[in-house]
Kinemage of the C-alpha trace (Angstrom):
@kinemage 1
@onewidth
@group {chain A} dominant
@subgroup {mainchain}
@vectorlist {calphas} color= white
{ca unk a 1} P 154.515 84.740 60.236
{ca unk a 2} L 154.943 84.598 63.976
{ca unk a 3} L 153.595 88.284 64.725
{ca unk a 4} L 150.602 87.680 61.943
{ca unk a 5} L 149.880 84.335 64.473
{ca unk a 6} L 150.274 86.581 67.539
{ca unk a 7} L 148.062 89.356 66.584
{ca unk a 8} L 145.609 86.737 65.072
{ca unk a 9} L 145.340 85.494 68.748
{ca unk a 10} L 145.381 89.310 70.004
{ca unk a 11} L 141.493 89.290 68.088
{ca unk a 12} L 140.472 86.290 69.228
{ca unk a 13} L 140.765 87.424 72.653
{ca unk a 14} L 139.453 90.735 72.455
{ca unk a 15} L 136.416 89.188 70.526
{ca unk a 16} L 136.093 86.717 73.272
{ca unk a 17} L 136.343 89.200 75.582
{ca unk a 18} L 133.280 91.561 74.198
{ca unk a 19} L 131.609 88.221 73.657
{ca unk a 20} L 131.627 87.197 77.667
{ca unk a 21} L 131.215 91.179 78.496
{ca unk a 22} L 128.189 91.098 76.316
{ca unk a 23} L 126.730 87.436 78.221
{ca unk a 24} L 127.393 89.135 81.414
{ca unk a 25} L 125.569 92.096 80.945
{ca unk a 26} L 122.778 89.548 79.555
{ca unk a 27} L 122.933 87.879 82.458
{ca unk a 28} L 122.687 90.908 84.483
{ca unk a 29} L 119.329 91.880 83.092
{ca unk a 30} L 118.232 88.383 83.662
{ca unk a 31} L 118.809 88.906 86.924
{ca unk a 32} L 117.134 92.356 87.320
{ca unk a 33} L 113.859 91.174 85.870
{ca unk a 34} L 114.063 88.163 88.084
{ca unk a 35} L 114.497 90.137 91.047
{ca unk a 36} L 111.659 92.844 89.942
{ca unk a 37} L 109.263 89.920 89.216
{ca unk a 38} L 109.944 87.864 93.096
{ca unk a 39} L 109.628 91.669 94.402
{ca unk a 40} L 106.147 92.009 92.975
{ca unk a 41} L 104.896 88.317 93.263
{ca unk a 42} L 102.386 88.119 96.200
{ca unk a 43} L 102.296 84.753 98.044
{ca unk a 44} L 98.859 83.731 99.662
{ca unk a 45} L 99.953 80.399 100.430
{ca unk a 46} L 101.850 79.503 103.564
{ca unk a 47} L 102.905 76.213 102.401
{ca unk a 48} L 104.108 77.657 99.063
{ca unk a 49} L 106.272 80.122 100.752
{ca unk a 50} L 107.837 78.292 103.245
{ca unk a 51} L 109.651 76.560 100.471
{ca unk a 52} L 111.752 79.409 99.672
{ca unk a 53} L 111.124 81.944 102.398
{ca unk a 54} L 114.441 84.499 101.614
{ca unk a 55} L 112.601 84.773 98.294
{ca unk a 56} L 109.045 85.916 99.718
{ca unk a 57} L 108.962 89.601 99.730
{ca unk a 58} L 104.673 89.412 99.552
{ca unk a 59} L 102.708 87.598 101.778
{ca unk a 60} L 98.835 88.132 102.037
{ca unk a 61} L 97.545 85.708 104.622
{ca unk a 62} L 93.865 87.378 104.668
{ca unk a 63} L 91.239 85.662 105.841
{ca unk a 64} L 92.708 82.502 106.530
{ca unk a 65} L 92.244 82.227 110.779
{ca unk a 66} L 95.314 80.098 110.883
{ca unk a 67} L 98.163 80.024 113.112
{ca unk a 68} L 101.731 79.376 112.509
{ca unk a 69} L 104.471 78.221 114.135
{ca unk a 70} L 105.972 81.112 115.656
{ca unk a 71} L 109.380 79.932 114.678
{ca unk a 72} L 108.471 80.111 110.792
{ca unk a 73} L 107.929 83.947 111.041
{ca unk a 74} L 111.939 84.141 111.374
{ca unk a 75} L 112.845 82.499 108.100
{ca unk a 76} L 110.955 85.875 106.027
{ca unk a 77} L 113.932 87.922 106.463
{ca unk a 78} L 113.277 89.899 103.095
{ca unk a 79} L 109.666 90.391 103.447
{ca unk a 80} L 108.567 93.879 102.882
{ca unk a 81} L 104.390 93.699 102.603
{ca unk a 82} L 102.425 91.212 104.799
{ca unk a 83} L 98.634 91.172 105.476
{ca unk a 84} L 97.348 88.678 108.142
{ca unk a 85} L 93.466 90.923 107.747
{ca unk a 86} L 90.735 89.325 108.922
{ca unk a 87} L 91.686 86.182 110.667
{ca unk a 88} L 90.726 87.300 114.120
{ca unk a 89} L 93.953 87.476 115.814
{ca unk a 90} L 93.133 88.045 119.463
{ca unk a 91} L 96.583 88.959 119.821
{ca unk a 92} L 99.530 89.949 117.325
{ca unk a 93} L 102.191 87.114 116.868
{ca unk a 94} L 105.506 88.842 118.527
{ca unk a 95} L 107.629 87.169 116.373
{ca unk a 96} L 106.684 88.909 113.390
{ca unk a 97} L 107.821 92.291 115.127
{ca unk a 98} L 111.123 90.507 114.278
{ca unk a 99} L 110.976 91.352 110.382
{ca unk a 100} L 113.255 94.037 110.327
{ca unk a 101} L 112.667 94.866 106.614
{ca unk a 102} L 108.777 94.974 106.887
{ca unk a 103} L 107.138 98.216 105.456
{ca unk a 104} L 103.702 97.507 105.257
{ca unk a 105} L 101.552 95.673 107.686
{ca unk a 106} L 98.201 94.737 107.680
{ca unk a 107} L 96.562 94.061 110.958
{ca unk a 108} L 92.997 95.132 110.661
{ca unk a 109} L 89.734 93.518 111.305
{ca unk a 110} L 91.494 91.189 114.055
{ca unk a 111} L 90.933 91.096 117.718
{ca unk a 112} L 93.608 91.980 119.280
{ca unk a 113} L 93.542 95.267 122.203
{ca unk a 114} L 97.170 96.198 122.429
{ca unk a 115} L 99.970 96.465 120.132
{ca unk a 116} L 103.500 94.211 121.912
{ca unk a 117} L 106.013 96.594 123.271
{ca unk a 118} L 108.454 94.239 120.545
{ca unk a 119} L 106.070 96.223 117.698
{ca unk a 120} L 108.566 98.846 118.500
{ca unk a 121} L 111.577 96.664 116.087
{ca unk a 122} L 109.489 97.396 112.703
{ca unk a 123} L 111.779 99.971 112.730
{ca unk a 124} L 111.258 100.349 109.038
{ca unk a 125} L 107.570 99.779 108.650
{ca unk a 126} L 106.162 102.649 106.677
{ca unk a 127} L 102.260 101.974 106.516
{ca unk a 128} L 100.266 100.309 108.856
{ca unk a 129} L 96.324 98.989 108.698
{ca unk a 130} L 94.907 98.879 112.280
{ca unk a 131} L 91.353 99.825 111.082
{ca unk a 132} L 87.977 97.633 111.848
{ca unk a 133} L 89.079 96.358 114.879
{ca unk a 134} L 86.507 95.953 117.733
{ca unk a 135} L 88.827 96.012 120.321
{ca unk a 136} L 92.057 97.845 119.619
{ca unk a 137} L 93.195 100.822 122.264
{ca unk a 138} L 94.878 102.960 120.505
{ca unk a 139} L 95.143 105.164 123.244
{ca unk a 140} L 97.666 102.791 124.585
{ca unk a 141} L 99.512 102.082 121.953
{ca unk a 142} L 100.572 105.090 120.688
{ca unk a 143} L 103.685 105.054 122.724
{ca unk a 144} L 104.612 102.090 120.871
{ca unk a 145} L 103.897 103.328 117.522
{ca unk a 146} L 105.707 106.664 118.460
{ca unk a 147} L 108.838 104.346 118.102
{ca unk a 148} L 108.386 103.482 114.489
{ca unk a 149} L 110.389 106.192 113.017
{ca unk a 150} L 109.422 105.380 109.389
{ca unk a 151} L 106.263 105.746 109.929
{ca unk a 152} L 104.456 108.081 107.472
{ca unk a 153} L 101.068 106.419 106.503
{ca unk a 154} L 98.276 104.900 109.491
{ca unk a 155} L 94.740 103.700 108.924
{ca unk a 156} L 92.228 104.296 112.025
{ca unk a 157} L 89.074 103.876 109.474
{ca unk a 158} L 86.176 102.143 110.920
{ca unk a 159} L 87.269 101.869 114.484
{ca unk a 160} L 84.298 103.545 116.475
{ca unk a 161} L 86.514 106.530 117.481
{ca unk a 162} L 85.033 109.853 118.904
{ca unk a 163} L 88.095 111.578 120.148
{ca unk a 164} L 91.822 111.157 119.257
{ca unk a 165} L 94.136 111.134 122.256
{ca unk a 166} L 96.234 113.783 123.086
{ca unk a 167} L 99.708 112.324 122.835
{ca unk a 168} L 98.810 111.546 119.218
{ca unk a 169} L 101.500 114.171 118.696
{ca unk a 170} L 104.207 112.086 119.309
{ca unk a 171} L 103.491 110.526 115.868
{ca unk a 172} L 105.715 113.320 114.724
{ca unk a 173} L 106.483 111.113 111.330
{ca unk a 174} L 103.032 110.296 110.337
{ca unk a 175} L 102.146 112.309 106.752
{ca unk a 176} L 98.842 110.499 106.372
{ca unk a 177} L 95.854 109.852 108.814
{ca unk a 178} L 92.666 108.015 107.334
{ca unk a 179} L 90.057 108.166 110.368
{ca unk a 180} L 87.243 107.862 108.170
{ca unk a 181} L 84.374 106.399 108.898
{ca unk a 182} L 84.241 107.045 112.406
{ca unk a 183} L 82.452 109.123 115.176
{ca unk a 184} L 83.750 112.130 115.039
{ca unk a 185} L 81.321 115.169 115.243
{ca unk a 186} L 84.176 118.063 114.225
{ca unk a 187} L 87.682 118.042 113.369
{ca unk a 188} L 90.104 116.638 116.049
{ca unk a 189} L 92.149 119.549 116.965
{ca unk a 190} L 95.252 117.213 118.260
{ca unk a 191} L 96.106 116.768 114.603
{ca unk a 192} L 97.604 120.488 115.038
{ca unk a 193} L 100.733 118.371 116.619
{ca unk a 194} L 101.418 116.529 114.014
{ca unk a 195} L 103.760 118.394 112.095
{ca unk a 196} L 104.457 116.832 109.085
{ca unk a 197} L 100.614 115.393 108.498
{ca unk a 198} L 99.820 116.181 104.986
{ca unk a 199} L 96.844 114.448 104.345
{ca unk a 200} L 93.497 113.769 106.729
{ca unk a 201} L 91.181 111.711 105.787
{ca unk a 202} L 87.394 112.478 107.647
{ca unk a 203} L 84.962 111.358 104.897
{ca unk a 204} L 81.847 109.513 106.647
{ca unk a 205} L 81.736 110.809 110.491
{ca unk a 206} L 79.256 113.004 111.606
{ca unk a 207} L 80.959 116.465 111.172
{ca unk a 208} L 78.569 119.291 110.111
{ca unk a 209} L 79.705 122.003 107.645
{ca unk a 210} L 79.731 124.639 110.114
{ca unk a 211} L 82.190 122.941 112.201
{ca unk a 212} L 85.567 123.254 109.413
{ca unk a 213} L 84.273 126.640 107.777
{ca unk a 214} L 86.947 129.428 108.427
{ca unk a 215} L 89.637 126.730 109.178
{ca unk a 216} L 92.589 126.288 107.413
{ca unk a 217} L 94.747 123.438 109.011
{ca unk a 218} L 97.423 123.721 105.906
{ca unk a 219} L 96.878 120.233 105.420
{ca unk a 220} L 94.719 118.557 102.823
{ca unk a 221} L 91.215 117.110 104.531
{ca unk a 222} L 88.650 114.949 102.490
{ca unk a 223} L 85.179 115.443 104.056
């Protein structure tokens, strides 16, 4: 009678035990979704993401010409995508160079000239938007962008650009280049240097057929 009690209690555990191994990996999946959903969930409210700023991972502050305390940038330590287009930043805030697991940024249609030397930190930033800007340089700032090591996608559309600086070469990371809609009147042949550009993007300058006939760049270039 006493081993019939004993294994009676043996199944009761091992059912209990598939039981809570069964909750757990319930619970795990819970967890998964919620964790896919907050990465996909885009905030557009400041106010509504200060409330739980580890928890942002999207922020699209477009067109809203605000400014925020510079100590609030600190508390979106997970944020990965943030936009601040079009609200005519004359110059970048520096402490959002501080967002160490940023990847995509943003910036155009501002005001700003010059990019901080702190821009240098995004040191995981992958794609960056500095097109329509009236008054960006990028001839001086491409020794700060040269220091972005993760680097692979940049937007230059719409910035009034006739030439592209020599030392664009440093970008050595850089695997797409949109300089679309620009000035350009043939190809820029500094985009030789960049060695692992796969993808050029010229469609709506002022380049004449006869000017990439014959050339193969062994990259792909939309016209």
């Amino acid at each position: 009678m006493k081993i019939t009690l004993n294994y009676f209690i043996i199944i009761i555990l091992c059912a209990y035990s598939q039981i809570m191994l069964g909750q757990s990996k319930l619970d795990s999946i819970s967890i998964n979704k919620a964790d896919s959903t907050l990465l996909t969930k885009e905030f557009t409210s400041i106010e509504e993401a200060l409330k739980n700023p580890e928890l942002v991972y999207r922020l699209n502050l477009s067109n809203k010409k605000f400014i925020m305390p510079n100590e609030n940038w600190a508390k979106f330590k997970n944020l990965r995508y943030l936009s601040l287009k079009n609200d005519h930043l004359k110059e970048i805030p520096k402490e959002i160079t501080f967002l160490r697991n940023l990847k995509t940024l943003d910036l155009s249609g501002n005001d700003f000239k010059l990019l901080p030397k702190s821009f240098s930190n995004l040191k995981n930033l992958e794609e960056l938007f500095l097109n329509d800007e009236k008054y960006f340089k990028i001839h001086s700032s491409l020794k700060t962008l040269s220091q972005l090591p993760n680097l692979k996608i940049l937007h230059l559309e719409k910035d009034h650009l006739k030439k592209i600086p020599k030392n664009i070469n440093s970008l050595t990371h850089i695997e797409m280049l949109y300089l679309n809609n620009n000035d350009f009147n043939s190809i820029p042949h500094e985009i030789k240097g960049l060695k692992n550009l796969k993808y050029l993007d010229l469609h709506d300058n002022r380049i004449a057929p006869n000017n990439f006939q014959n050339q193969n760049y062994g990259i792909k270039i939309n016209f």
